[in-house]
C-alpha positions as CSV (number, residue, x, y, z in Angstrom):
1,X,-21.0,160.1,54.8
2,X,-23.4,157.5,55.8
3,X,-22.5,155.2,58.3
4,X,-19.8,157.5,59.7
5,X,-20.2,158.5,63.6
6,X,-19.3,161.9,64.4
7,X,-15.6,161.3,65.3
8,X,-14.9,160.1,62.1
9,X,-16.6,162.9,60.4
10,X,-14.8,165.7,62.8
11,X,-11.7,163.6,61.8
12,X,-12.4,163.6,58.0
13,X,-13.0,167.5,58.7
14,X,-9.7,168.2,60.2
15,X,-7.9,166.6,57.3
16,X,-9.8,168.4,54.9
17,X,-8.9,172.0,56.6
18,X,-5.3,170.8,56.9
19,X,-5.5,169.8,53.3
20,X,-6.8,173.5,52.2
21,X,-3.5,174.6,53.6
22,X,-1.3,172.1,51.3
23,X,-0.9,170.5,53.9
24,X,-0.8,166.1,54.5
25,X,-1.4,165.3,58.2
26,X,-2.5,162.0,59.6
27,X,-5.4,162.1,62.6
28,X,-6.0,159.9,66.0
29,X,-8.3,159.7,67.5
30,X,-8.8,158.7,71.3
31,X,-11.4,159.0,74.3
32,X,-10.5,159.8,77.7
33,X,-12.6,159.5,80.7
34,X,-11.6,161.8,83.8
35,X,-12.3,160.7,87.8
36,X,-15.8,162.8,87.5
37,X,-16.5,160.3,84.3
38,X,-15.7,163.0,81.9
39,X,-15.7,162.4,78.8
40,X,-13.2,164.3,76.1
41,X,-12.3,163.1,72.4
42,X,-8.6,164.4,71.4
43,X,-7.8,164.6,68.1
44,X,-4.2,163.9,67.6
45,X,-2.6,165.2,64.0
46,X,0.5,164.5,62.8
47,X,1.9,166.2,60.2
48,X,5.4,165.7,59.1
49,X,6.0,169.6,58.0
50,X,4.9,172.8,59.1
51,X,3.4,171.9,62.5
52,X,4.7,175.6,63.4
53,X,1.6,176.7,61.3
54,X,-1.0,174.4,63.2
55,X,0.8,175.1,66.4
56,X,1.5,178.9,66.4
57,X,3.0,181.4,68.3
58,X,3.1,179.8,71.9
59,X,0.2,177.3,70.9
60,X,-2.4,179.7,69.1
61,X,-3.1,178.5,66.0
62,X,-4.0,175.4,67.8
63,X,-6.3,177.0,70.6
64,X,-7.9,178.6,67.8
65,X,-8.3,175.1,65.9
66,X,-9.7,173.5,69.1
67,X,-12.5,176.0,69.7
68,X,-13.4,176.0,66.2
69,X,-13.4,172.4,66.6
70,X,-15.8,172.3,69.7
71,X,-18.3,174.8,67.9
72,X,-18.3,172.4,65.3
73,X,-18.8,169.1,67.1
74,X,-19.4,169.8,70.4
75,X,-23.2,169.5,70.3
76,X,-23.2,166.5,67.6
77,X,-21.6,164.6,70.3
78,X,-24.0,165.0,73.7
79,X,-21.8,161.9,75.2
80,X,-18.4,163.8,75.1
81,X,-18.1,166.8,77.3
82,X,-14.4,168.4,75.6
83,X,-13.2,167.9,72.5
84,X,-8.9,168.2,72.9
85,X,-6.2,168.8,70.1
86,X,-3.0,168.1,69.8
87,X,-0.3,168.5,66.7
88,X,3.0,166.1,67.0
89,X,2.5,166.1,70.3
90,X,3.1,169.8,71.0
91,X,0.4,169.5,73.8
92,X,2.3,166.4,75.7
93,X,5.5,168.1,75.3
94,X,4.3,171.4,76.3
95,X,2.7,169.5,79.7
96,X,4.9,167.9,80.6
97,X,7.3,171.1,80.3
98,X,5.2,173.6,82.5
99,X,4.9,170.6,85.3
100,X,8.1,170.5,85.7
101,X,9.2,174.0,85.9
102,X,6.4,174.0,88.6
103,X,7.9,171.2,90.3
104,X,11.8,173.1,90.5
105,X,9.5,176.1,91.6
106,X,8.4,174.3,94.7
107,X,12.0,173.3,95.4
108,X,12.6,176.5,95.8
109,X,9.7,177.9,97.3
110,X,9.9,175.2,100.3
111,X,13.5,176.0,100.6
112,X,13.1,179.9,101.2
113,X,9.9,179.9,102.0
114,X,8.9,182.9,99.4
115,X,6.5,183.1,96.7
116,X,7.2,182.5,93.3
117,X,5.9,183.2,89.6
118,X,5.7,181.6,86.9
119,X,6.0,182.9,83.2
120,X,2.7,183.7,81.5
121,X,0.8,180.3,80.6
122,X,-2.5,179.6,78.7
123,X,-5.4,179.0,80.7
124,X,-5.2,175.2,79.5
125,X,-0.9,175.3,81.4
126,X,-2.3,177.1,84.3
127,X,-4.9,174.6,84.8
128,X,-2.4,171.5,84.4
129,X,-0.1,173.4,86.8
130,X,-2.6,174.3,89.6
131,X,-4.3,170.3,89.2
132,X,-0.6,168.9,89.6
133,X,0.3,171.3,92.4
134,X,-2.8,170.5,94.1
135,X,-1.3,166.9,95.6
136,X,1.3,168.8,97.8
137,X,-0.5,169.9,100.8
138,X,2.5,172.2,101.8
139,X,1.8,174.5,98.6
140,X,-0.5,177.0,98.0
141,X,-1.1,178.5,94.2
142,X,-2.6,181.5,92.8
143,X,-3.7,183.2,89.4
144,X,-2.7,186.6,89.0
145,X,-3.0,188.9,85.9
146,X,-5.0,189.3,83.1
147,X,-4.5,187.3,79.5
148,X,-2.7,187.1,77.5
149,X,0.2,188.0,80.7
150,X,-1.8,186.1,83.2
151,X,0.5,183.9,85.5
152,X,1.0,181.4,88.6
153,X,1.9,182.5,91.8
154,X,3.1,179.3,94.1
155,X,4.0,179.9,97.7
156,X,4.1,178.0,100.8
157,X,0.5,177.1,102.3
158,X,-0.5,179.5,105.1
């Protein structure tokens, strides 16, 4: 292991979990810098059968795989403040997805002028929803709930 940063030895570590499963997968990795200079490593695995497994029901398995993740390799990295994980681009999709029921949801809610919910999201959805609704100063949103039924309310701004 010598010579090997801690990237490469989370990424080594990921393939070797995977592998325990009977599992082949193939593993990215990137760095991404936010506006507040953020740092986050993702981890992006590609596995060409049983993602479902990695993934879970509604994105589980991979929460789970994430924290365990951060409690691994969190502290070995003091310049990266969030390790991220994707499998075949479940993430992405899944994004991209929840945005844009938001955005049909603020059709409708600046047509009649009533609130609206969402379905139940993760916490990681809800946040990608309330950033991208955010930018329209007409709309006002709301978390309401408790997990795992905890949802987006989005209504017209007072």
């Amino acid at each position: 292991m010598e010579g090997l940063n801690s990237k490469d030895i989370a990424r080594d570590t990921i393939i070797k979990m995977i592998g325990l499963m009977d599992m082949q997968c193939n593993v990215e990795v990137a760095e991404e810098v936010d506006d507040r200079n953020n740092k986050t490593v993702v981890f992006s695995i590609y596995t060409p059968e049983n993602a479902r497994f990695l993934i879970g029901k509604n994105g589980q398995n991979l929460v789970s795989l994430e924290q365990v993740l951060r409690s691994m390799f969190l502290r070995k990295m003091p310049e990266v403040n969030n390790i991220a994980v994707d499998v075949n681009d479940y993430k992405r999709s899944r994004t991209n997805y929840v945005i844009e029921l938001a955005r049909q949801a603020v059709t409708r809610v600046r047509s009649t002028q009533k609130p609206e919910v969402l379905l139940p999201m993760s916490a990681y959805e809800r946040r990608v929803v309330h950033m991208e609704l955010a930018t329209y100063p007409d709309i006002a949103t709301e978390s309401v709930g408790a997990d795992p039924s905890r949802r987006i309310v989005i209504k017209p701004y007072p």
